[in-house]
C-alpha positions in Angstrom: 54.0 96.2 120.6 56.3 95.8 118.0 59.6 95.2 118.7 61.4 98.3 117.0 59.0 101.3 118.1 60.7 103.2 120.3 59.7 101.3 123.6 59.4 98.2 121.9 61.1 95.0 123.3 64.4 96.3 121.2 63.6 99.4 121.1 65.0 101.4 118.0 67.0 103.7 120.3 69.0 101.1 121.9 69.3 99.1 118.5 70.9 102.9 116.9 72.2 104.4 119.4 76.2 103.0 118.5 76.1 104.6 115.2 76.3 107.7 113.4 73.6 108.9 111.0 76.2 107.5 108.2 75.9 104.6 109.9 72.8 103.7 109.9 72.3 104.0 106.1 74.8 101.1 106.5 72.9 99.2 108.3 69.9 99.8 106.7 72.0 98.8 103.5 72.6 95.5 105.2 69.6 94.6 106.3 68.5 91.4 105.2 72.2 90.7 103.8 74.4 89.2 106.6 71.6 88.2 109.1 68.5 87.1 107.1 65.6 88.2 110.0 65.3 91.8 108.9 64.2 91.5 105.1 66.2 94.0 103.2 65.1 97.8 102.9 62.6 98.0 101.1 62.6 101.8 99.8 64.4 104.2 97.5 68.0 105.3 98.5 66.2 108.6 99.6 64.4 107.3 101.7 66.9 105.2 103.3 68.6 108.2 104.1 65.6 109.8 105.6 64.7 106.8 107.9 67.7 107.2 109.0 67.8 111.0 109.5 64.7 110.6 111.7 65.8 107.9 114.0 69.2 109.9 114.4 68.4 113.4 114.6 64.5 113.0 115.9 64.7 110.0 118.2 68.2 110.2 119.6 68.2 113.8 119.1 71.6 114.2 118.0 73.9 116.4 115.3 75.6 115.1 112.5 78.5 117.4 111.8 80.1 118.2 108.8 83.2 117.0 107.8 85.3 119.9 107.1 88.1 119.6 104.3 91.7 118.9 105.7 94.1 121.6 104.4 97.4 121.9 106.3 100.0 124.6 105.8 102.9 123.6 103.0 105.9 122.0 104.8 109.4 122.8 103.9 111.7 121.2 102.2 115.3 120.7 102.4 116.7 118.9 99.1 120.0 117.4 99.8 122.7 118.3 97.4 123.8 116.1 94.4 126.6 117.1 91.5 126.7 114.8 89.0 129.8 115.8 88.1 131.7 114.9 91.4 129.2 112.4 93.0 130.4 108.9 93.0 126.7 107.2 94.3 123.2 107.0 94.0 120.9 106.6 97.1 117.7 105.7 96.3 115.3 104.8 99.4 111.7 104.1 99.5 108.6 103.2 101.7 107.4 99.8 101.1 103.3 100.1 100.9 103.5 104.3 100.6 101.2 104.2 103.8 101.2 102.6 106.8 97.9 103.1 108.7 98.0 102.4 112.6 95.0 101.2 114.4 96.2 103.9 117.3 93.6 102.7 120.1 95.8 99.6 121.8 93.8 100.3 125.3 90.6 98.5 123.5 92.3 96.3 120.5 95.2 96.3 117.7 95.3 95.2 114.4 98.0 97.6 113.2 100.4 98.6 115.4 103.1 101.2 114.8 105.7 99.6 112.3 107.3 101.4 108.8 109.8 99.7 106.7 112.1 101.9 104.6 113.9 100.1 101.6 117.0 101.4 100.0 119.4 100.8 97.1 122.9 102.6 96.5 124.4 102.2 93.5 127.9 103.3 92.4 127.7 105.5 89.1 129.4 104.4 85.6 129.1 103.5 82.2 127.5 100.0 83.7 126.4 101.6 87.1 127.1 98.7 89.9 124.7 97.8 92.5 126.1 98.3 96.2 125.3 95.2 98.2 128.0 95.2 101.0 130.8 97.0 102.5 128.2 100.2 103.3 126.9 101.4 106.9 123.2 102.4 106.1 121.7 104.6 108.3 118.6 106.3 108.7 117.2 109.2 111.1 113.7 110.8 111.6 113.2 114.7 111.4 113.0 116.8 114.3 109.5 116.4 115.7 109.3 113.1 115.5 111.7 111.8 118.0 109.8 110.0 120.5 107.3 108.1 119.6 106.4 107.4 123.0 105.3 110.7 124.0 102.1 110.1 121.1 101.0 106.5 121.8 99.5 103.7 124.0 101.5 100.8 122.3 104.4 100.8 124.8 101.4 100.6 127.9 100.2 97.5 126.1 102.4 95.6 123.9 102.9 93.1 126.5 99.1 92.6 126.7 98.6 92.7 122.7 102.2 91.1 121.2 103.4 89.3 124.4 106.7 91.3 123.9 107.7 93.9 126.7 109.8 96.5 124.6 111.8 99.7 125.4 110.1 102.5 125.2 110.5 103.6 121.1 111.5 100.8 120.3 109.4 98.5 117.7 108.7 95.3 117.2 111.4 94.2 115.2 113.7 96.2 117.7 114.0 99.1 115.1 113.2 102.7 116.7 113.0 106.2 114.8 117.3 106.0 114.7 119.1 103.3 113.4 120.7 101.2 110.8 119.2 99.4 108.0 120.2 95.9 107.4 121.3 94.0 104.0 118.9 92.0 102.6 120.5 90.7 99.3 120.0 93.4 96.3 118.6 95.6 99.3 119.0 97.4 102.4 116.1 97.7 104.7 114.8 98.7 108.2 111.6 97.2 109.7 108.8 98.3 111.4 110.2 101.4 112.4 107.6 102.7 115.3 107.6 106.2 113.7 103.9 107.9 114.4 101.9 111.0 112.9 101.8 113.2 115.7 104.9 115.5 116.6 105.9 117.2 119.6 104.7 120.5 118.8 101.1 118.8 118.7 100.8 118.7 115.0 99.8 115.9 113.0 101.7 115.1 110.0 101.6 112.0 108.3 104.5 112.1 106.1 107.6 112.3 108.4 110.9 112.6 106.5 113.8 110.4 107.4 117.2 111.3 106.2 119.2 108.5 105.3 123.2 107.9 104.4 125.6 105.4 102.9 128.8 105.2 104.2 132.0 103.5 103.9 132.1 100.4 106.4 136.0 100.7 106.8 136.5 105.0 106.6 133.7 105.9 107.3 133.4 108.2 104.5 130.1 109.3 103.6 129.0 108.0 100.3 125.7 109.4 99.5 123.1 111.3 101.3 118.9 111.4 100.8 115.7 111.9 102.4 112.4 109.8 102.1 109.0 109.6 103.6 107.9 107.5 105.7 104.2 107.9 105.2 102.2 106.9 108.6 98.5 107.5 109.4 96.2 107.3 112.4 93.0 108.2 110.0 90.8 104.9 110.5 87.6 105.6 109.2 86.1 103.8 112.1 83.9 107.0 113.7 82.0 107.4 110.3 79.8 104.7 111.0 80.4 103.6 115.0 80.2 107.2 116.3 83.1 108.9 118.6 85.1 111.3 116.6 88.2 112.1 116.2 90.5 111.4 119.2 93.4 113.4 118.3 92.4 117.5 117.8 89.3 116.5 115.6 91.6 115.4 112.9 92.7 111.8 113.3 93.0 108.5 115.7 90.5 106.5 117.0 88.8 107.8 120.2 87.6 105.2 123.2 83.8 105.4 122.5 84.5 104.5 118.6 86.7 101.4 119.8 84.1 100.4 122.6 81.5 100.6 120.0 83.2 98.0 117.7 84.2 95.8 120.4 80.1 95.9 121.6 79.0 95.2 118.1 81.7 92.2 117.5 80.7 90.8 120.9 77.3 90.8 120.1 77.6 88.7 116.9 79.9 86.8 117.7 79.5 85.9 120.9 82.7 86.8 122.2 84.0 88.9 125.2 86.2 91.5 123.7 85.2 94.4 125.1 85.3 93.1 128.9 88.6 91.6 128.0 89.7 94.9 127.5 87.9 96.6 130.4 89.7 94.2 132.4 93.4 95.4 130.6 93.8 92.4 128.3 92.9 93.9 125.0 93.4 91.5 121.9 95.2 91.8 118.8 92.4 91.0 116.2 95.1 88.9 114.1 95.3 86.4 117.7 92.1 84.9 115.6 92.2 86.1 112.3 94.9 85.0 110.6 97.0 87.9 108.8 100.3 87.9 106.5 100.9 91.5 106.9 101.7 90.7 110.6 102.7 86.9 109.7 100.1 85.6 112.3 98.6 82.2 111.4 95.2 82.8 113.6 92.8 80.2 113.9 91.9 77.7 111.1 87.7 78.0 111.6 87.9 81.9 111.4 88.4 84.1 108.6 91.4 85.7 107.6 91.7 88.9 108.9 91.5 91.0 105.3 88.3 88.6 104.2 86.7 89.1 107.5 86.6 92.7 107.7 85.7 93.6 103.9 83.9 90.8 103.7 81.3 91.8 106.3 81.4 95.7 105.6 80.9 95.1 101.9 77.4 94.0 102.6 76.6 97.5 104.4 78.9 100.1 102.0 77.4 98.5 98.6 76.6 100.4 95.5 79.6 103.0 95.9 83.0 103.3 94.0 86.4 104.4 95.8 84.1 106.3 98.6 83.5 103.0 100.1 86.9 102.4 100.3 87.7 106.3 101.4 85.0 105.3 104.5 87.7 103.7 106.2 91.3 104.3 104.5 92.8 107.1 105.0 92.6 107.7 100.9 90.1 110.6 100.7 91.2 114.3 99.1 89.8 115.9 101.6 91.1 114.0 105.0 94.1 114.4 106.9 95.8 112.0 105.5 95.2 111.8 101.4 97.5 108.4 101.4 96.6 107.9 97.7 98.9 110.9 96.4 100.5 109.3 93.3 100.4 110.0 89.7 97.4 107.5 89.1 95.4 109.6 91.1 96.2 112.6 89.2 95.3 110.7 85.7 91.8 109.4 87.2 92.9 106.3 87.9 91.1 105.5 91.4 90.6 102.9 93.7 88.5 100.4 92.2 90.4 100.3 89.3 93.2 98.5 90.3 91.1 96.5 93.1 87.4 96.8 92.0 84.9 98.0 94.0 84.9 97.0 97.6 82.3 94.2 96.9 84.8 92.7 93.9 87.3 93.2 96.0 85.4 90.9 99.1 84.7 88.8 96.5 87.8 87.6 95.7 89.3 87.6 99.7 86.3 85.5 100.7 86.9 83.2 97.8 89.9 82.1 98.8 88.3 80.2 102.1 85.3 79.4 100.2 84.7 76.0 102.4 84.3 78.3 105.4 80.6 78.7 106.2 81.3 82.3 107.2 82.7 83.0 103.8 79.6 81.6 102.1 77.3 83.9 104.3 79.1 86.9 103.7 79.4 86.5 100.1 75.7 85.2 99.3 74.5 89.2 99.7 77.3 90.8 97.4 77.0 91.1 93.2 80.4 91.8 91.7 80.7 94.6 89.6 83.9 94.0 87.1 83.1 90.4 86.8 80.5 88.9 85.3 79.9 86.6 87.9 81.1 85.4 90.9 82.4 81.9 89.6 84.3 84.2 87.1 86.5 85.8 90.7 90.1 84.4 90.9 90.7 84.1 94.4 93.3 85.8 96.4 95.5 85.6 99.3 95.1 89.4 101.1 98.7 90.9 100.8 99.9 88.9 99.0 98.1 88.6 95.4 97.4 92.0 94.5 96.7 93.5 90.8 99.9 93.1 88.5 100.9 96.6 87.1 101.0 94.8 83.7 97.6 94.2 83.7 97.2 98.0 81.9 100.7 98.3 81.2 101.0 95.9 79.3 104.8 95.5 78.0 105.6 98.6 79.6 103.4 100.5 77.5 100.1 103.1 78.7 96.6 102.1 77.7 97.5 99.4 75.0 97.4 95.7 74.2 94.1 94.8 75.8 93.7 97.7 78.1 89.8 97.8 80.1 89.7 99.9 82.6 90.5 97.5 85.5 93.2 95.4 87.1 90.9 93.8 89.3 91.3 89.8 89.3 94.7 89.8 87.6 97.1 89.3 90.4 100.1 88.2 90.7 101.0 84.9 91.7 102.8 85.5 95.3 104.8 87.8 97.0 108.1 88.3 95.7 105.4 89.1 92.1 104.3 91.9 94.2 105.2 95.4 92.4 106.9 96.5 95.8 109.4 93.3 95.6 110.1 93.4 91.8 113.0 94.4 90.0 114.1 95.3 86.5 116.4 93.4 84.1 119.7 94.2 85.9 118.7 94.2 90.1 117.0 97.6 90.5 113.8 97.1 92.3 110.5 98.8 90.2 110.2 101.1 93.3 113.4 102.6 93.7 112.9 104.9 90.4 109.1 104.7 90.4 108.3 105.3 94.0 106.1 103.8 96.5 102.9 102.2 95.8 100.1 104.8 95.6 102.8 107.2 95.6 104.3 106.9 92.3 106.5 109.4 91.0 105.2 111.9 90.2 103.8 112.2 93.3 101.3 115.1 94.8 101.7 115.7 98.5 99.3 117.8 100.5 101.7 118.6 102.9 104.3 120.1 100.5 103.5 119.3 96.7 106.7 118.0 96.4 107.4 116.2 99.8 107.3 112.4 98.1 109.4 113.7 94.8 112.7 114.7 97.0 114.6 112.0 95.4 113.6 113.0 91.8 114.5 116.4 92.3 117.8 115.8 94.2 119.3 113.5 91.5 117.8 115.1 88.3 115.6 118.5 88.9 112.4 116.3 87.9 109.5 115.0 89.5 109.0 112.4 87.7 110.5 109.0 87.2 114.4 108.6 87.8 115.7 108.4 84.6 113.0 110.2 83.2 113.1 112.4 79.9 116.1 111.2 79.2 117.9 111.6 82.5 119.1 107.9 82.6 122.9 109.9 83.6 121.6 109.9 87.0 123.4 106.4 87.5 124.8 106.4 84.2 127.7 108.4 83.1 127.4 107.8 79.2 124.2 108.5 76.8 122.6 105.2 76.7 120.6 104.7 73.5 119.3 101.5 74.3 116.5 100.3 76.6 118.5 98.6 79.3 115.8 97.6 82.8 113.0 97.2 80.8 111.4 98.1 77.3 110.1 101.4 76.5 112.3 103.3 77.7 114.1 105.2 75.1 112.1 107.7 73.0 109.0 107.0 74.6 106.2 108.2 72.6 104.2 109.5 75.9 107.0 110.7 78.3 106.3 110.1 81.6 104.0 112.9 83.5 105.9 115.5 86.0 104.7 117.8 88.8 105.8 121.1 88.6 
């Protein structure tokens, strides 16, 4: 009997029955990519998806339901007040990545735990505005809602098990909770890893909590300046698209224990590890313990791939053939989920996903490059075809998180769609981390993100959960959601005209003024 009838000696229903209907397109995607005893599919892409209707909806006699478009009520706002007649300062604060996803299942495995870092610059207004770098209490507070952390997650029952740390409840892992002061940092003031999560006491899941933050005088007291900022934080792992389980929080985000034992199964079985009865046995890992990780500075092990290269590395052979919806399949990036994370003005232009970071097998491409002598890089890469590259050999490769596409790739001397513009970003990064748009600042100090927001959340920024929620700080300062010191408005900080480009060219009588949301 053949071995994958339905009784056969690995019996189709065993072999399918971990994975959704979406799912097993993927695998049949796969076949003959990663492990080379299945040949690859041989059909058309319709009848890929019809195999794999039948085994899912004939043989295991199951329903795949529709995904039904997110749509949450608008939130309100409360704009603090700025006169810039009488106000002395400037407050501008920030997210650093403009979402920070959390793997939300610690009871099975971590690989992102609870951990937001808000960014902030205060700068005193003038004819030559100065940048505040001492002297100042900085402190920041969540909105109501969001106080306790706790109440919404497992990582305070197993961050000892996962981080070796045992920590107060609240309280993250760079002993920041959802109150507290930011630190200075040189040019910048900053709070780490804040533990802040998306679900709120009243049972409703928000993504975008808004932190208030204020500058005040070390010695008086005195408050100085006053703003708010997101701090944007999702649960929405796209896990349960392929590895079955739903939603665990209120069908609308977090990953639920039959998607996490699913993954666990499926790892186990290829790599002959013991993950899942780890877990069973309350030792779940964090999957950075072996796969090395800057995000979370964890070296890993030497033999094993990074944790980035890993993970796209081996999906990209299964969600090939797609633009930005292979990447939607897991991040929490799609218009119509909970989440929407990629909210900034490039998304309202048509400026997608791939564009910056090519399609998700470019985009492996280049993280598996980068450990090229690894024999698990070379069999992960041998079944992907770049798409913005001619060739493979033609890839630069990249450090995850830390060489990502240089914004002046397309904008080039801080110009739109000139000098040598085509269409991508994708293997142009920059060289290391302090490159990194997130850590860069202007002529005079003023990092790119205080006046152009966080990444994927540029200013002008459209929020499903109140169209303005990310522009607060433009509106507060100048009545614009756009830019600071947009159309003209450089008297936010400064309190002369200026007629000459100061942080960078291009900005004085711009031919294309920059794009608001109104």
């Amino acid at each position: 009997m053949a071995c994958h009838t339905v009784d056969g000696y690995n019996g189709v229903l065993n072999k399918s029955d971990q994975l959704t209907e979406r799912g097993l397109v993927a695998l049949l995607t796969g076949m003959g990519k990663v492990n080379s005893y299945m040949p690859p599919f041989a059909g058309t892409e319709e009848e890929k998806r019809a195999v794999a209707a039948y085994i899912y909806r004939v043989l295991q006699e199951k329903t795949t339901q529709a995904d039904v478009a997110h749509e949450p009520e608008e939130l309100p706002l409360e704009i603090p007040p700025f006169n810039p007649d009488s106000n002395e300062y400037v407050l501008l604060v920030w997210n650093d990545l403009g979402m920070h996803s959390i793997s939300d299942n610690e009871k099975y495995f971590s690989f992102q735990p609870p951990g937001n870092t808000l960014n902030a610059q205060l700068f005193k207004r003038g004819p030559l505005p100065e940048l505040v770098t001492s002297g100042v209490t900085m402190e920041y507070a969540v909105e109501a809602g969001f106080e306790h952390p706790e109440y919404h997650s497992s990582f305070w029952e197993y961050e000892e098990a996962i981080f070796g740390v045992d920590l107060p409840e609240g309280t993250g892992l760079m002993g920041k909770g959802v109150f507290g002061t930011m630190e200075s940092h040189g040019a910048v003031y900053a709070a780490h890893m804040i533990p802040v999560v998306p679900y709120m006491d009243n049972k409703t899941y928000n993504p975008y909590p808004v932190f208030t933050i204020t500058a005040k005088d070390e010695s008086s007291g005195e408050l100085l300046a006053i703003t708010k900022a997101v701090a944007p934080t999702s649960t929405e792992m796209g896990c349960r698209n392929c590895h079955e389980g739903g939603w665990a929080w209120n069908d609308v985000s977090g990953m639920a224990d039959l998607t996490a034992i699913n993954i666990l199964a499926a790892h186990d079985r290829m790599n002959g590890t013991t993950l899942l009865e780890d877990a069973e046995k309350g030792e779940p890992k964090l999957c950075q313990s072996c796969h090395a990780d800057p995000a979370l500075m964890a070296p890993g092990k030497p033999e094993v791939l990074n944790f980035s290269s890993a993970i796209h590395g081996f999906h990209a052979n299964y969600l090939s053939g797609m633009d930005q919806e292979a990447c939607n399949m897991c991040h929490p990036s799609s218009v119509e989920g909970s989440t929407s994370c990629f909210r900034g003005r490039h998304s309202e232009v048509g400026v997608g996903c791939t564009e910056c970071h090519g399609t998700l097998e470019d985009h492996a491409l280049g993280l598996l490059a980068i450990q090229s002598d690894n024999k698990a890089s070379a069999r992960l890469a041998r079944g992907l075809e770049p798409v913005y590259a001619a060739s493979k050999e033609e890839i630069i490769p990249r450090m995850p998180w830390l060489m990502e596409p240089d914004c002046r790739s397309c904008h080039t001397n801080f110009n739109i769609f000139v000098d040598g513009f085509d269409g991508t970003a994708f293997n142009r990064w920059v060289p290391g981390f302090e490159a990194l748009y997130r850590n860069r600042t202007d002529n005079h100090g003023v990092m790119c993100a205080a006046c152009h927001g966080s990444t994927h959340a540029i200013y002008g920024a459209y929020n499903k959960y109140g169209l303005q929620r990310d522009n607060q700080q433009p509106l507060q300062y100048q009545g614009l959601a756009g830019t600071i010191g947009t159309h003209g408005q450089c008297m936010v900080c400064h309190t002369v005209e200026m007629t000459a480009n100061g942080h960078h060219r291009n900005m004085v009588n711009r031919e294309l003024p920059s794009l608001l949301v109104e």
